[in-house]
C-alpha positions as CSV (number, residue, x, y, z in Angstrom):
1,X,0.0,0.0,0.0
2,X,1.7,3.9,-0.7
3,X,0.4,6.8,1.2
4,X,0.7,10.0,1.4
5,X,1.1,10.6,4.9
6,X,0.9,15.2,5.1
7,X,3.3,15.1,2.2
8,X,5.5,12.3,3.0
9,X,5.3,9.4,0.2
10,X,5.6,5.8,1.9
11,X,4.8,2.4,1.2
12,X,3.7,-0.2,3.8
13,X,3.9,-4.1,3.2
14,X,3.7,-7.1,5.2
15,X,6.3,-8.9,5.5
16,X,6.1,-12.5,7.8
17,X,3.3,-11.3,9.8
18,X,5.0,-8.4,10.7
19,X,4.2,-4.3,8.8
20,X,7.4,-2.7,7.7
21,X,6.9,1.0,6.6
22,X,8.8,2.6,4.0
23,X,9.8,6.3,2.9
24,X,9.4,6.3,-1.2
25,X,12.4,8.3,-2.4
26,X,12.1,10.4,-6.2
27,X,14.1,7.9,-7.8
28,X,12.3,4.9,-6.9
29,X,14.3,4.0,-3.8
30,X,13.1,3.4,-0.4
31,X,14.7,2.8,3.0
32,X,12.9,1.5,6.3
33,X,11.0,4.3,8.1
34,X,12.2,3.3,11.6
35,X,10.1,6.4,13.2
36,X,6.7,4.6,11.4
37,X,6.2,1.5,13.9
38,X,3.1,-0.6,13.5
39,X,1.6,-3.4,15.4
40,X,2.2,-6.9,14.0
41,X,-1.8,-7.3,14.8
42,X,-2.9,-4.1,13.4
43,X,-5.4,-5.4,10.4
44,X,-5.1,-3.7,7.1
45,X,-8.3,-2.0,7.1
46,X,-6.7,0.1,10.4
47,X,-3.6,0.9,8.7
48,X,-4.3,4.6,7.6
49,X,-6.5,5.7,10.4
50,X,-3.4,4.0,12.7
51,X,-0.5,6.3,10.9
52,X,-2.8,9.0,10.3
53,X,-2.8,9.2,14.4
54,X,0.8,8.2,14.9
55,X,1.7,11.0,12.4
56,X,-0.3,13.7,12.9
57,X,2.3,16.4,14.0
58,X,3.4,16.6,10.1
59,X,0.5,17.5,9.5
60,X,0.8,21.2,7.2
61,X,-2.2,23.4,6.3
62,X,-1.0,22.5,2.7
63,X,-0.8,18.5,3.5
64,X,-3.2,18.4,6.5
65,X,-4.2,14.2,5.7
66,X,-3.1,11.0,4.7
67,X,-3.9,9.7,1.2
68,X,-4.1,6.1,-0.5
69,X,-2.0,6.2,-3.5
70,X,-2.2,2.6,-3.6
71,X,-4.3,0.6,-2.1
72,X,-2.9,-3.1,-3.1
73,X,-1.1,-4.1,0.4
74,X,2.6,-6.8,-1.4
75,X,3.2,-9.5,1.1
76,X,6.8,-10.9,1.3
77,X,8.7,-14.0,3.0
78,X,12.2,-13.1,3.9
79,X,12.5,-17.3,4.8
């Protein structure tokens, strides 16, 4: 799933039962978003309203929510 969370592009996948949140860079790159901690029981429906909450103090009176971009949540195995 990508968001944009007040102006701040991530992506957020599961990955063995576990979320791991990611900041999008312009090039196509990405790198962990350590600051962006979600429960491992958090369902997917909860995901937007739970970072919207978390990240809040971004918010900007020109970026004042958090948008889907995409709404297709990638699942991995790092087995």
């Amino acid at each position: 799933m990508k968001l944009n969370v007040f102006g701040k592009e991530v992506e957020v996948i599961r990955n063995n039962n576990s979320w791991v949140v990611y900041y999008c860079g312009n090039e196509g790159k990405k790198r962990i978003a350590h600051d962006i901690k979600l429960p491992a029981n958090l369902p997917e429906s909860d995901v937007v309203t739970y970072i919207d909450d978390l990240c809040h103090e971004w918010a900007t009176p020109n970026n004042s929510e958090v948008k889907v971009l995409k709404s297709t949540v990638y699942e991995t195995d790092s087995r």
